[in-house]
VEXROVO-644690 format. One record per residue (C-alpha): x, y, z; residue number from 1; residue in three letters. Coordinates in steps of 0.1 Angstrom, whole numbers, plus 5000, padded with zeros to 4 digits. Each point is the difference from the previous one (the first is absolute). Last residue first. Example, Ala and Ser with C-alpha at 12.3 -4.5 7.8 and 13.67 -1.06 7.14 Angstrom:
+------+------+------+-----+-----+
:    X :    Y :    Z :   i :  aa :
+------+------+------+-----+-----+
: 5137 : 4989 : 5071 :   2 : SER :
: 4986 : 4966 : 5007 :   1 : ALA :
+------+------+------+-----+-----+
***
This chain:
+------+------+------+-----+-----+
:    X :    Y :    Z :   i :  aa :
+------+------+------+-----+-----+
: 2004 : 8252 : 8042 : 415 : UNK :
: 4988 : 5019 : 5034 : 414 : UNK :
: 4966 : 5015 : 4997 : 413 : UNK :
: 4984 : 5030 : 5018 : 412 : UNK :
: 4978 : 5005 : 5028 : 411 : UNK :
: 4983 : 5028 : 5014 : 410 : UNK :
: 4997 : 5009 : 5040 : 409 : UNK :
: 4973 : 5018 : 5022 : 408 : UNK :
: 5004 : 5042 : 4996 : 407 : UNK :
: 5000 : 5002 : 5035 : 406 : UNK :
: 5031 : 4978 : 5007 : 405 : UNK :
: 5020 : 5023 : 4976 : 404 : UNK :
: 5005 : 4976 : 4967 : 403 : UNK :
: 5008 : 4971 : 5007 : 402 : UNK :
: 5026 : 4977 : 4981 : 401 : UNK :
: 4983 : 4965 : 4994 : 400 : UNK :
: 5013 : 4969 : 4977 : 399 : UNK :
: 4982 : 4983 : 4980 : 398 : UNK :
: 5017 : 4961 : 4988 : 397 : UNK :
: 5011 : 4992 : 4967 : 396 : UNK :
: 5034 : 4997 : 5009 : 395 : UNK :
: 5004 : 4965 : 5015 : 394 : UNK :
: 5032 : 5000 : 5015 : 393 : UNK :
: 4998 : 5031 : 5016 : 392 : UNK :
: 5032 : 5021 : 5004 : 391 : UNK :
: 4992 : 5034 : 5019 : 390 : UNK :
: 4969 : 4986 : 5015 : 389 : UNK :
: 5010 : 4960 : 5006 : 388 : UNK :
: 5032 : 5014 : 5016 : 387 : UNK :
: 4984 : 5026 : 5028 : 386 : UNK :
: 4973 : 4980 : 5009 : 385 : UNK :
: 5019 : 4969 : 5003 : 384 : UNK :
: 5028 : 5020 : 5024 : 383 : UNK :
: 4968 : 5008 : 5023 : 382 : UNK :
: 4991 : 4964 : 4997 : 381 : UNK :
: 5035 : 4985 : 5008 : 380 : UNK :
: 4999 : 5022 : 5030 : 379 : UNK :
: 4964 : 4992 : 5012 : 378 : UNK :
: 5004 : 4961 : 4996 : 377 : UNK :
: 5029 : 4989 : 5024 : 376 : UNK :
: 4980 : 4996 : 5029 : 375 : UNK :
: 4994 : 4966 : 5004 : 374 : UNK :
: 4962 : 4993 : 4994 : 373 : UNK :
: 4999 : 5017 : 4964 : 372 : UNK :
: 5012 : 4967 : 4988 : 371 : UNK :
: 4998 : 5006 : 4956 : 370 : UNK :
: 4974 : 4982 : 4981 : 369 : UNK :
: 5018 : 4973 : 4975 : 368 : UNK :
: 4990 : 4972 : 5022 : 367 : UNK :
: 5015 : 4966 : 5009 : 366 : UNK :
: 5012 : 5019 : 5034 : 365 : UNK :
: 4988 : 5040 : 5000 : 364 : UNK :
: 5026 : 5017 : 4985 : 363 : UNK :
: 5032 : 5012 : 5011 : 362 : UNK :
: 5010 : 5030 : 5015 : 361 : UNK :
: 5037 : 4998 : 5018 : 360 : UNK :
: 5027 : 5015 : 4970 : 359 : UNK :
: 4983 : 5027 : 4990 : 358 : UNK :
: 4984 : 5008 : 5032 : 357 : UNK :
: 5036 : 5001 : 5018 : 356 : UNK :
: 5011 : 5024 : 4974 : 355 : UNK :
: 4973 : 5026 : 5001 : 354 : UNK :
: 5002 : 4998 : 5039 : 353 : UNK :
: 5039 : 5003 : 4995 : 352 : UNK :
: 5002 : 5037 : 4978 : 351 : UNK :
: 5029 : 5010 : 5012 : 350 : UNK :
: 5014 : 4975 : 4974 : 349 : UNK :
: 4993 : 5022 : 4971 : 348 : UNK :
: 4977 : 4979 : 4980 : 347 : UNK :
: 5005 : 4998 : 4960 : 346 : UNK :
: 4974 : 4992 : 4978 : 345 : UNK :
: 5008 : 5000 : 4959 : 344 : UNK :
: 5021 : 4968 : 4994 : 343 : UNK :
: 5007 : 4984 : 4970 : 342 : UNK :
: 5006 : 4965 : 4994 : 341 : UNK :
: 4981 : 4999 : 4968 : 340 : UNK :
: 4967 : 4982 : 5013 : 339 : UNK :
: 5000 : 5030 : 5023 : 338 : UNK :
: 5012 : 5008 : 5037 : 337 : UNK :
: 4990 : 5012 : 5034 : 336 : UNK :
: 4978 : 5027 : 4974 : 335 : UNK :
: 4981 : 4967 : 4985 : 334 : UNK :
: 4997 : 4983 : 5032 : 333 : UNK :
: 4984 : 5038 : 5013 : 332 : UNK :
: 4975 : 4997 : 4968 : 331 : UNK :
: 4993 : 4964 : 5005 : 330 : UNK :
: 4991 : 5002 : 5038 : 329 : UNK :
: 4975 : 5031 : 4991 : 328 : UNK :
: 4983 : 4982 : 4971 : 327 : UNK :
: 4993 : 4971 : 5018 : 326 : UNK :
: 4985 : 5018 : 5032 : 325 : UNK :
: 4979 : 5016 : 4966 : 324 : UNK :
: 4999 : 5036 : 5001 : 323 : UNK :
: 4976 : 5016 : 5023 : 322 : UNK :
: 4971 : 5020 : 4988 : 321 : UNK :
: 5001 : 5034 : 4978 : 320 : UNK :
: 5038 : 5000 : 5006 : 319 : UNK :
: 5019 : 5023 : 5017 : 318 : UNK :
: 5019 : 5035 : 4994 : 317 : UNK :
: 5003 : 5030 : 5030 : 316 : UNK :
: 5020 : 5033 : 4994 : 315 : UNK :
: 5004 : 5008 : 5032 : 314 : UNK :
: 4990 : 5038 : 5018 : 313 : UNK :
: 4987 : 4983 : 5032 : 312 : UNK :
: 4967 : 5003 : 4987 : 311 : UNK :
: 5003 : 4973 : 4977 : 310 : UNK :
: 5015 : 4979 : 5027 : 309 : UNK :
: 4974 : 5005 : 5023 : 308 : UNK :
: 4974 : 4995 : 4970 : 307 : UNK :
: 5013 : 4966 : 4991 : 306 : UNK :
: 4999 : 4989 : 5038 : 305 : UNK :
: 4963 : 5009 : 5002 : 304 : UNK :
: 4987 : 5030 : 5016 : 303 : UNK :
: 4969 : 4996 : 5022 : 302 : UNK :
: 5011 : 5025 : 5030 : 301 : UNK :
: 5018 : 4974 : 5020 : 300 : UNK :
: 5032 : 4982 : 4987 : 299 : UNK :
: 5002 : 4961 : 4986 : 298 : UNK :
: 4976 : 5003 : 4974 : 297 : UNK :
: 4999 : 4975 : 4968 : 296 : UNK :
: 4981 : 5010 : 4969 : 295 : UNK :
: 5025 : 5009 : 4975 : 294 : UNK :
: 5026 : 4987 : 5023 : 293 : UNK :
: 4995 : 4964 : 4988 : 292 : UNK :
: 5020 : 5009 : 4972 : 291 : UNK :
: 5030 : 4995 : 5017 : 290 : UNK :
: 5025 : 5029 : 4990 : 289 : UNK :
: 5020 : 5011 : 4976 : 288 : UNK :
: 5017 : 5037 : 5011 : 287 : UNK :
: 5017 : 5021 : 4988 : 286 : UNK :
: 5022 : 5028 : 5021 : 285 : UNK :
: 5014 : 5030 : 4988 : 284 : UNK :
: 5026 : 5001 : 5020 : 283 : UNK :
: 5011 : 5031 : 5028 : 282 : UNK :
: 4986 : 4988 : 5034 : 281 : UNK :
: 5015 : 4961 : 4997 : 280 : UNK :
: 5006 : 4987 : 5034 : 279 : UNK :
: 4975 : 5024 : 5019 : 278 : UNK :
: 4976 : 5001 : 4970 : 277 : UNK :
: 4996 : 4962 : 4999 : 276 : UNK :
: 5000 : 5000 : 5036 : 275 : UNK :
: 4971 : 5021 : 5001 : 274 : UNK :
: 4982 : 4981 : 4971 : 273 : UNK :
: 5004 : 4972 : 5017 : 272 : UNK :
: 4983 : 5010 : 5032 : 271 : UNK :
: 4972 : 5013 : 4972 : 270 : UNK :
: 4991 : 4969 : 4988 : 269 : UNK :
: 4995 : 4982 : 5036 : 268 : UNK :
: 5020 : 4983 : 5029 : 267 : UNK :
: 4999 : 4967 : 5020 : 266 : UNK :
: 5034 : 4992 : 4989 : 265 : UNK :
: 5025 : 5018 : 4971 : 264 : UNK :
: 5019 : 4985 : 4981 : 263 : UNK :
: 5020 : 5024 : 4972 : 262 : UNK :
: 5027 : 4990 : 4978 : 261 : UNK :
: 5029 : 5016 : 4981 : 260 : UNK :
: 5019 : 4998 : 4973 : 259 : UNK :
: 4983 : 4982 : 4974 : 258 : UNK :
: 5020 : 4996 : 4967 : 257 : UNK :
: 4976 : 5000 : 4969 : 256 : UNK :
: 5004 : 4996 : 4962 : 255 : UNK :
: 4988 : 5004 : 4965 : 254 : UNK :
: 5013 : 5038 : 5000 : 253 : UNK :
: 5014 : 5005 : 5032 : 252 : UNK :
: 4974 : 5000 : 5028 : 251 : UNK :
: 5006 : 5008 : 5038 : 250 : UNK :
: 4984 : 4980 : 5023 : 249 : UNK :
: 4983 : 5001 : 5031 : 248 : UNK :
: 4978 : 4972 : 5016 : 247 : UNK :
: 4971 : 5005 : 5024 : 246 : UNK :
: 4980 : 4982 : 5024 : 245 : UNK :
: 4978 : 5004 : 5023 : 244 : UNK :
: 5003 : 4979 : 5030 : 243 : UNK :
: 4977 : 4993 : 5015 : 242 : UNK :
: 4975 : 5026 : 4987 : 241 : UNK :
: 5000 : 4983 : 4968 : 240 : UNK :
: 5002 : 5021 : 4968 : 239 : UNK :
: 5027 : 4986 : 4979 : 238 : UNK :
: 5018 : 5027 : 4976 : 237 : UNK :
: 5030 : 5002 : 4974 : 236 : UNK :
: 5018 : 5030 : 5003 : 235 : UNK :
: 5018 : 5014 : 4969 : 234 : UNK :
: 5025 : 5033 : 5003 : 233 : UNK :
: 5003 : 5032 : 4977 : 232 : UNK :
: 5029 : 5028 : 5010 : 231 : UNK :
: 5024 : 4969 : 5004 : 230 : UNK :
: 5019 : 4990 : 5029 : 229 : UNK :
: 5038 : 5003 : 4992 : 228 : UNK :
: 5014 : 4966 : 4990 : 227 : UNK :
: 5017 : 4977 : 5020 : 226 : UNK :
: 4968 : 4974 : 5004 : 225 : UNK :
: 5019 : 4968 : 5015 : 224 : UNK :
: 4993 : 4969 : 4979 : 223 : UNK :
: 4979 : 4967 : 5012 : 222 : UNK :
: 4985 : 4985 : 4965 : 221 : UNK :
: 5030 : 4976 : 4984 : 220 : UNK :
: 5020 : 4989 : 5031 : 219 : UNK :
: 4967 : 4999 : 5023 : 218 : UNK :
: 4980 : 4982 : 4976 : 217 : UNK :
: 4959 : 5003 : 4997 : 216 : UNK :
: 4992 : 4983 : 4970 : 215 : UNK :
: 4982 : 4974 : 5016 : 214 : UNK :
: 4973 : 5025 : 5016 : 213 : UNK :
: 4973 : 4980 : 5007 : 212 : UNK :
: 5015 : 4968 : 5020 : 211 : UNK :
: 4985 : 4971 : 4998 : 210 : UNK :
: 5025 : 4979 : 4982 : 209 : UNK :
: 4998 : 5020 : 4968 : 208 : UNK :
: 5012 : 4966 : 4978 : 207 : UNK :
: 5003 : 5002 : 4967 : 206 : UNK :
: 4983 : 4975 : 4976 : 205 : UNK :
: 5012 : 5016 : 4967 : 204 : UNK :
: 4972 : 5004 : 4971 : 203 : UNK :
: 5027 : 5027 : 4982 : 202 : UNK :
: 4967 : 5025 : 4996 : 201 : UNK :
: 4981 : 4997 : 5035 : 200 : UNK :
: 5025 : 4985 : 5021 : 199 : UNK :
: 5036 : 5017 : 4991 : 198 : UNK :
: 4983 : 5029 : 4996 : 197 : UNK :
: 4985 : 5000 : 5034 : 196 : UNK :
: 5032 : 4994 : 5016 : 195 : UNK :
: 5024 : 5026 : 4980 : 194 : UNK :
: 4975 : 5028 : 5009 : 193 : UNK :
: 4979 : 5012 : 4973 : 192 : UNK :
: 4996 : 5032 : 4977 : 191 : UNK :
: 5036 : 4995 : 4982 : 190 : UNK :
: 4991 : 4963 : 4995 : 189 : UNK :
: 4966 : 5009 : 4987 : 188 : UNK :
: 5015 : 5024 : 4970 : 187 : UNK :
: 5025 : 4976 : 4995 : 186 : UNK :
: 4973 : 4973 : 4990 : 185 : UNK :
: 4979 : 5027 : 4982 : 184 : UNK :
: 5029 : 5009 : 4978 : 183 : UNK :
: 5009 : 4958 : 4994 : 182 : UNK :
: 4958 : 5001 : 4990 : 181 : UNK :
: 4980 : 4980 : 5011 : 180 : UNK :
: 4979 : 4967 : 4985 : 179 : UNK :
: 5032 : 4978 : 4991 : 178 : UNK :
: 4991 : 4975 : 5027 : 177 : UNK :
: 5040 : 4997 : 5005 : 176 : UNK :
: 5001 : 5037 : 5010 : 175 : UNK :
: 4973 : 4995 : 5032 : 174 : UNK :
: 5026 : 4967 : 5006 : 173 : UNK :
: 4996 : 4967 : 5002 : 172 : UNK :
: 5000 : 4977 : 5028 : 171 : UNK :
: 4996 : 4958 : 4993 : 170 : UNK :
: 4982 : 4974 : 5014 : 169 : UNK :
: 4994 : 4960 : 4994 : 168 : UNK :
: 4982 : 4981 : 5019 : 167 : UNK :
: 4989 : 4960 : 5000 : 166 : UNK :
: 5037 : 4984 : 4998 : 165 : UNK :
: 5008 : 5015 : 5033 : 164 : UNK :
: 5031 : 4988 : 5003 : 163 : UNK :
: 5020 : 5024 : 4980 : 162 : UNK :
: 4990 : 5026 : 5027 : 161 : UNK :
: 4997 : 5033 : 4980 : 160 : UNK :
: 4957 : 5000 : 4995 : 159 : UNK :
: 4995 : 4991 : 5036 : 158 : UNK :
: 5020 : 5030 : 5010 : 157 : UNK :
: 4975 : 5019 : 4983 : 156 : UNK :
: 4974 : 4981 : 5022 : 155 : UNK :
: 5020 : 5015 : 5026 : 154 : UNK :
: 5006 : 5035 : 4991 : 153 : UNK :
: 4959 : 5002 : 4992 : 152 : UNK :
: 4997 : 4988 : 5037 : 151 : UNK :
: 5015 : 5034 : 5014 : 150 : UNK :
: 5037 : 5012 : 4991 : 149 : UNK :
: 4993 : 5035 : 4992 : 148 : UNK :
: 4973 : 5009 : 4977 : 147 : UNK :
: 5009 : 4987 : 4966 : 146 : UNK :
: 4978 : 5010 : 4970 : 145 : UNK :
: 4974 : 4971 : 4992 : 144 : UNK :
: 4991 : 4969 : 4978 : 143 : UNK :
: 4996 : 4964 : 5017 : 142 : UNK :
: 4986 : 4974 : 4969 : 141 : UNK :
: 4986 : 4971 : 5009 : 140 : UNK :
: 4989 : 4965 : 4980 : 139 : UNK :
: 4973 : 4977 : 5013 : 138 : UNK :
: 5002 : 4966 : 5009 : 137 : UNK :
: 4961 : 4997 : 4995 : 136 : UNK :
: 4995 : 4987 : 5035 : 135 : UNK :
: 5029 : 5014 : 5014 : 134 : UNK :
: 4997 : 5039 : 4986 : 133 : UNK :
: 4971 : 5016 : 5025 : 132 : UNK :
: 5025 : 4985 : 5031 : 131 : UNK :
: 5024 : 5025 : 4987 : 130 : UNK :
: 4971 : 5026 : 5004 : 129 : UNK :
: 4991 : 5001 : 5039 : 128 : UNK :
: 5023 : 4989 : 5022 : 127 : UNK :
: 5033 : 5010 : 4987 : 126 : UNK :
: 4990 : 5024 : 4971 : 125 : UNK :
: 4972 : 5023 : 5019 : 124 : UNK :
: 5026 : 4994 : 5030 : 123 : UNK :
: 5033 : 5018 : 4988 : 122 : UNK :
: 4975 : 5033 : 5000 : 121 : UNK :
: 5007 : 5015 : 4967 : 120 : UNK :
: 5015 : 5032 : 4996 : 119 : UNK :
: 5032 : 4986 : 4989 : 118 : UNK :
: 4978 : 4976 : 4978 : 117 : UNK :
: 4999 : 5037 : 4977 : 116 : UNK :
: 4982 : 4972 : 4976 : 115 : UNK :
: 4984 : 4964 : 5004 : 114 : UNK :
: 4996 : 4980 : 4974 : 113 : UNK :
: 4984 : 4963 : 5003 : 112 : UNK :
: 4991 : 4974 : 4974 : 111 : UNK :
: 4983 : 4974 : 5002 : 110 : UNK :
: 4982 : 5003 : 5030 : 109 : UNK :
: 4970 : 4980 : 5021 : 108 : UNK :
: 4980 : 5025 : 5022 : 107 : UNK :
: 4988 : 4994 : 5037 : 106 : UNK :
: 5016 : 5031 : 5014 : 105 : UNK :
: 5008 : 5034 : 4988 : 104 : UNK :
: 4974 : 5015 : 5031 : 103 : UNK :
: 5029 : 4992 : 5022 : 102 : UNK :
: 5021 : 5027 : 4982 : 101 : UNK :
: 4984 : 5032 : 5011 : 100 : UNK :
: 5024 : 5021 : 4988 :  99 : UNK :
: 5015 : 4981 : 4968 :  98 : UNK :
: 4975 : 5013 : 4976 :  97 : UNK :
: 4992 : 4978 : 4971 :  96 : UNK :
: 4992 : 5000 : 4960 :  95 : UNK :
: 4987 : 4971 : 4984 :  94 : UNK :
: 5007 : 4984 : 4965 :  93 : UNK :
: 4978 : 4969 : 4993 :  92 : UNK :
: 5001 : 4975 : 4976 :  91 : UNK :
: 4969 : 4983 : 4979 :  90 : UNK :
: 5014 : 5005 : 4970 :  89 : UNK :
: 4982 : 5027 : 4984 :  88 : UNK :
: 5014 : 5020 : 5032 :  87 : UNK :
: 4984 : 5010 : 5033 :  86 : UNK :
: 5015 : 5034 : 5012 :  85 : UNK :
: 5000 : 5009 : 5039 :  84 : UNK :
: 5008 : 5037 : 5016 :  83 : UNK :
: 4968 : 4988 : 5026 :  82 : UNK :
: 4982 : 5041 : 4991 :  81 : UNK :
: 5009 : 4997 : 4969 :  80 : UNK :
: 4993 : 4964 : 4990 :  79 : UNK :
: 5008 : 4993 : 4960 :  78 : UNK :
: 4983 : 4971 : 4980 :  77 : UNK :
: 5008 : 4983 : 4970 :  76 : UNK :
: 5033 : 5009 : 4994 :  75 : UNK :
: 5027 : 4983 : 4979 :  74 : UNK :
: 4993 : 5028 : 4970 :  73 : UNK :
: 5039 : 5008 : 5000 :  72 : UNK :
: 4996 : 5034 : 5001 :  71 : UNK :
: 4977 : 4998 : 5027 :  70 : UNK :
: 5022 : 4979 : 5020 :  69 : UNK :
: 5031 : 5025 : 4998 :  68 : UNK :
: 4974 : 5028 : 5007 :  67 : UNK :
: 4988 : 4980 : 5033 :  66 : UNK :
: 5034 : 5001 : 5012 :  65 : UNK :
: 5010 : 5034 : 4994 :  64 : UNK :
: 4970 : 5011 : 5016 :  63 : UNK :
: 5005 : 4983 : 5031 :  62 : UNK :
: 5038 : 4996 : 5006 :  61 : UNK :
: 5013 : 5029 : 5018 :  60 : UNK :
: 4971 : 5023 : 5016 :  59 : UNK :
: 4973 : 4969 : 5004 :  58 : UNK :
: 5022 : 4978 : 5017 :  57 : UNK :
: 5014 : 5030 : 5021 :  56 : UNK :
: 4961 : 5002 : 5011 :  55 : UNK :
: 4997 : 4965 : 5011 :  54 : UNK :
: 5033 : 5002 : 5018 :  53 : UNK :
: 5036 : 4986 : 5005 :  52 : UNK :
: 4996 : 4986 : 4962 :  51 : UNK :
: 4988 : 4969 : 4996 :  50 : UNK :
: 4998 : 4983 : 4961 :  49 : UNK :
: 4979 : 4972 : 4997 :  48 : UNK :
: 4998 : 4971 : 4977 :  47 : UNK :
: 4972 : 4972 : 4998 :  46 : UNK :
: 5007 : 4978 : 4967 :  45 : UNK :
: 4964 : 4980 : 4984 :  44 : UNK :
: 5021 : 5002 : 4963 :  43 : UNK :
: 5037 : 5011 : 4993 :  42 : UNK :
: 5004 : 5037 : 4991 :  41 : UNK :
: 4991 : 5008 : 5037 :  40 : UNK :
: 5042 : 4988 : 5006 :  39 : UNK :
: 5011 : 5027 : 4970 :  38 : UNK :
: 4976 : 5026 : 5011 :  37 : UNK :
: 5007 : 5002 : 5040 :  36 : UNK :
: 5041 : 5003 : 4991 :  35 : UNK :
: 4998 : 5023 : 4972 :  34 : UNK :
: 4982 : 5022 : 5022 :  33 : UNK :
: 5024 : 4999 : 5027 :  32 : UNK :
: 5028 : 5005 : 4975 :  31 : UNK :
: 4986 : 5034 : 4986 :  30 : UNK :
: 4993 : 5011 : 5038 :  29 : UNK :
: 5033 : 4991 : 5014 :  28 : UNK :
: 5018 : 5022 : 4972 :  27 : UNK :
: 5027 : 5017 : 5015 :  26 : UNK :
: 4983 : 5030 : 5013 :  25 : UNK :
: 5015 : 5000 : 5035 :  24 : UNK :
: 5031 : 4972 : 5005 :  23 : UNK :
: 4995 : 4960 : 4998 :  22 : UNK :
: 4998 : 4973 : 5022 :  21 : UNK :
: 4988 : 4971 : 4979 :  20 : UNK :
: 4989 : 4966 : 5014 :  19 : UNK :
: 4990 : 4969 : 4990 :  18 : UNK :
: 4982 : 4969 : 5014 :  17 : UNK :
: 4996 : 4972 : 4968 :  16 : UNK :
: 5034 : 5007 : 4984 :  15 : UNK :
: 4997 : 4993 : 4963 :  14 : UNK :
: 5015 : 5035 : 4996 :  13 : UNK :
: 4989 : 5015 : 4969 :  12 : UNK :
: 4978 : 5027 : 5007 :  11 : UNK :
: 5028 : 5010 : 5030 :  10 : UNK :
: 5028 : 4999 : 4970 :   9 : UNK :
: 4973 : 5024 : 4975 :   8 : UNK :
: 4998 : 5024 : 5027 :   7 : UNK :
: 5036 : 5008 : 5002 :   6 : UNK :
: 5002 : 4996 : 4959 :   5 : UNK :
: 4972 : 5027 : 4997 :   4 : UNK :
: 4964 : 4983 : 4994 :   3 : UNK :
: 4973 : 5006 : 4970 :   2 : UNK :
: 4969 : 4985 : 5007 :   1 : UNK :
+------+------+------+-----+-----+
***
């Protein structure tokens, strides 16, 4: 099997635990392979590869394994349903899911790999499959995409100390693999925030530290709006009745400055709408709101929140379902600024609930689901709804305008 020089040093290191961080689409999969076929080439071997889950082990390595043995002729039996290949030789290549790891028990190992180990819990290894390796003195090999400084940081860390004889690691790039394009690479790092790109395609182990918004900064992002209020103005929407929540903006080609705010406790749709109209009775107003409001109800007479605004005369666009949490944060990191440095969100500084949530909302400790417990949610997720609409990172999404609220509602594509 044919390997590019970065994957050609981690084939050849005689290190016996090894690991290789390494950016989106670098190769993982071609060197995984390799790996499980050159130690099943030697007879009576027991190799596994474990993935996060049973049904990721199927998506990324399952077919291209078993057509790799095929083409070989080293099979002599193939398990579908138990992703397992007996060889000629007596060896075995199993695949594994990582989420119920107690159930990986009992078995002697040759040769490990384990892939997107980020996404690993540290225990399947620790207690569970590096005991699998010391009867056999079995080899290891830790592939993944960084994910913040979590255990796959530290067995990396492993790999650097020149006292740990046993590990070797290294970090290669998403261009180092060879596999994209220098046009696709730019492309991505004018679509993501400077954070995310550094992790997914430079293989970096940045730290978010908890908080969502990280690139939130008060010299770069906070701006007084001097310009005349435009004819057309952008609201993002959260329906809660306390408070509901709205941000406005005004757009400028690929950007936004907000420049104003609206809070309101233990009221309704239409109570905004009312102020809306008091502070801004001559715009045009649009409006991306919570999606939820398709359904949701929070004045008499049966009318949902989508249909209140419809009603009111605004020209209403949302999301067939709700975009991603994930997609949302991204989206407004990516407008607080780019992979290039560039910065496409500005906050006039009247606008301090906006900027206190911003800067206060973390997630959830050890988790990557946003607290919702402190307060600083409904802002942040009105401004989401705004950004991930009018500059999604993922573009293949639908996207609703409604037609009047009688006629029901057609959808058309974004590309």
């Amino acid at each position: 099997m044919p390997l590019s020089d970065p994957q050609k040093i981690i084939a050849d290191s005689g290190a016996r635990f090894r690991v290789a961080a390494a950016g989106r689409r670098f190769g993982k999969t071609h060197i995984a392979v390799r790996e499980l076929a050159r130690a099943a080439r030697l007879p009576s071997r027991v190799c596994w590869y474990v993935a996060p889950s049973y049904r990721m082990c199927r998506q990324i390595v399952w077919d291209k394994l078993k057509a790799k043995m095929i083409s070989l002729n080293w099979v002599s039996k193939i398990n579908e349903s138990d992703l397992r290949i007996e060889l000629r030789n007596g060896s075995i290549i199993a695949l594994r899911g990582a989420d119920n790891f107690d159930s990986l028990r009992g078995v002697g190992l040759d040769c490990l790999v384990m892939d997107e180990t980020a996404d690993i819990d540290e225990r399947a290894f620790t207690e569970v499959l590096r005991p699998t390796l010391a009867d056999r003195e079995g080899r290891a090999l830790f592939l993944g995409t960084p994910k913040g400084r979590n255990w796959f940081f530290d067995l990396y860390q492993r790999g650097q100390d020149p006292t740990e004889h046993s590990w070797e690691s290294w970090s290669w790039t998403t261009a180092d693999g060879g596999q994209v394009s220098e046009e696709e690479i730019e492309s991505a790092k004018r679509d993501l925030d400077s954070r995310t790109f550094e992790q997914e395609f430079l293989a970096s182990f940045v730290t978010h530290s908890g908080v969502i918004y990280y690139n939130f900064d008060r010299t770069s992002n906070i701006k007084e709006f001097t310009d005349q209020i435009p004819n057309d103005i952008y609201v993002g929407l959260d329906f809660n009745i306390s408070p509901i929540s709205a941000v406005v903006a005004a757009r400028h080609g690929d950007t936004l400055h907000v420049f104003d705010e609206i809070s309101i406790y233990g009221s309704n749709t239409d109570e905004l709408i009312e102020e809306m109209r008091i502070r801004y009775p001559r715009q045009r107003i649009i409006v991306m709101p919570d999606p939820s409001g398709v359904a949701r109800k929070t004045s008499a007479g049966g009318r949902t929140d989508i249909t209140i605004l419809e009603n009111a005369g605004w020209t209403v666009k949302y999301r067939r379902s709700h975009p991603p949490v994930r997609d949302r944060i991204n989206a407004v990191n990516s407008l607080l600024k780019n992979a290039n440095d560039q910065v496409r969100l500005w906050i006039d500084p009247r606008c301090r609930k906006l900027i206190e949530c911003l800067e206060k909302q973390t997630y959830k400790d050890g988790t990557q689901i946003p607290d919702k417990d402190s307060g600083f949610d409904h802002m942040n997720d009105a401004l989401g709804y705004l950004g991930e609409y009018l500059f999604p990172i993922r573009k293949d999404q639908e996207e609703f305008e409604p037609l009047p609220w009688k006629m029901g509602t057609r959808a058309k594509k974004t590309f």
